[in-house]
C-alpha positions, 0 to 999 in steps of 0.5 A: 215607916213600916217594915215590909216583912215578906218584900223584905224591905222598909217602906216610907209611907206618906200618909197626907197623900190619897192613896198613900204613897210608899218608898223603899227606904232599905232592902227590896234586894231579895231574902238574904242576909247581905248589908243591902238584904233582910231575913225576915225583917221585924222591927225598926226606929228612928235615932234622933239624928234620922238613922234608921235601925232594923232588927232583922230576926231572919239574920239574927242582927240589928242593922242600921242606915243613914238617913236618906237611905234607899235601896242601893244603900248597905247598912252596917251591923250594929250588933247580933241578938238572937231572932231580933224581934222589936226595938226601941229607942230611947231618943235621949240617951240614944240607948236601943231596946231589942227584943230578942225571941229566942234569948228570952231577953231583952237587950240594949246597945248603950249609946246606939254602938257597942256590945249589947248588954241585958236589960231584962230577962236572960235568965231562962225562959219562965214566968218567974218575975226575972225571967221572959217567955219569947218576948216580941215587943220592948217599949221604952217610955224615956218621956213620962214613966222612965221604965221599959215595957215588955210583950212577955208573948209566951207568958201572955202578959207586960211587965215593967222593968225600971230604968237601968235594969238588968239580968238581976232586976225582977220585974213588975207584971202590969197586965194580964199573967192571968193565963192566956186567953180572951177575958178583960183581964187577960191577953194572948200572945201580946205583941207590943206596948205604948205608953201615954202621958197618964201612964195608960198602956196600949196593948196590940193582943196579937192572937185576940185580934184586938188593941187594950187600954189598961188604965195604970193599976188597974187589973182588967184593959178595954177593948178600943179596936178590933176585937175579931178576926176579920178584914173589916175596918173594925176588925184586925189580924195579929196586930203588931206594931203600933204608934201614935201620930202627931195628932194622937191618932192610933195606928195599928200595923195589922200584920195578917191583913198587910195593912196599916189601920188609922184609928181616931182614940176620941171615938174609941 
């Protein structure tokens, strides 16, 4: 599933298909803020029961679909977060991680339904190591290091925050806050965060057009994909999202460039 941000709309794409094939899955109604619409749509998951949840940064709100959806489907509104950015979803607790941009915060819907709570930052923005900058992207890691990782893009580096954190917790810096800028040690603007089962993150380095790997307590990450700006296979544009496969393929959603980038992690 990818978001379709400027079509406003959510795709499905069936990859084991040459060309791949993409369906409407929500939205695809125009630029609105209607239950069928999306302003500026930015991040999504997948519940365990295949509902579908969309931070709709536009519309300052999480929405969420039943499974099966399309484009005559009107969802309904999980909750307002100021300028929703990516989400997370932890499938065990159903708990739901939404980054919100301008909150400086990260919030989380306990269950998948009520009020949002704050699970990290909301203390203004800063760099103190209870506060946030902008944040884009949230990772909760429910399978290996229960704790959930934050894309601080203003502050240029990831923290990690314990399981059951909230406005009071003080975080741990895990890559760069070496002020932004190109070095192994450093990141600019980054935008998202996985975590593998060695504890390894993978970084999207949105303004370094590259994906770092950051072994667990190291202080410099390695270059494993892009590294320039470009629209070569090699290269990338802002990316954004990503995601492993079943196979432990890398896939990078490279937003400049409108595509969806594939990388194989044995040759990286």
């Amino acid at each position: 599933m990818v978001v379709d941000n400027a079509n406003y709309r959510v795709l499905q794409i069936a990859l084991n298909n040459t060309p791949a094939v993409a369906t409407v899955i929500a939205g695809s109604n125009g630029l609105g803020c209607s239950m069928n619409q999306f302003n500026a749509a930015d991040g999504l998951g997948l519940d365990s029961s295949g509902q579908l949840y969309v931070a709709d940064y536009g519309c300052n709100r999480v929405v969420r679909f039943p499974s099966n959806s399309n484009s005559a489907t009107s969802g309904t509104l999980l909750g307002s977060v100021a300028q929703a950015s990516l989400l997370s979803i932890n499938s065990l607790t159903g708990d739901i991680y939404v980054a919100s941009n301008s909150g400086n915060a990260i919030y989380k819907f306990v269950g998948g339904s009520g009020s949002p709570v704050v699970a990290a930052g909301s203390n203004g923005v800063g760099n103190a190591l209870n506060q946030l900058s902008g944040p884009n992207g949230v990772y909760y890691d429910y399978l290996y290091t229960n704790a959930l990782y934050v894309a601080d893009s203003g502050n240029n580096r990831v923290m990690k925050f314990p399981s059951g954190s909230t406005s009071a917790t003080y975080g741990t810096v895990v890559a760069g806050s070496n002020s932004g800028g190109s070095g192994a040690n450093q990141l600019s603007n980054p935008r998202y965060i996985i975590v593998d089962s060695s504890g390894t993150l993978y970084i999207a380095d949105g303004n370094n057009n590259r994906i770092q790997r950051w072994l667990p307590n190291a202080t410099n990450g390695t270059t494993i994909a892009g590294g320039s700006q470009g629209t070569a296979s090699n290269q990338l544009n802002v990316p954004e999202q990503i995601l492993f496969d079943k196979y432990q393929n890398l896939l990078v959603a490279d937003r400049v460039n409108n595509r969806i980038q594939r990388f194989n992690l044995t040759t990286c």
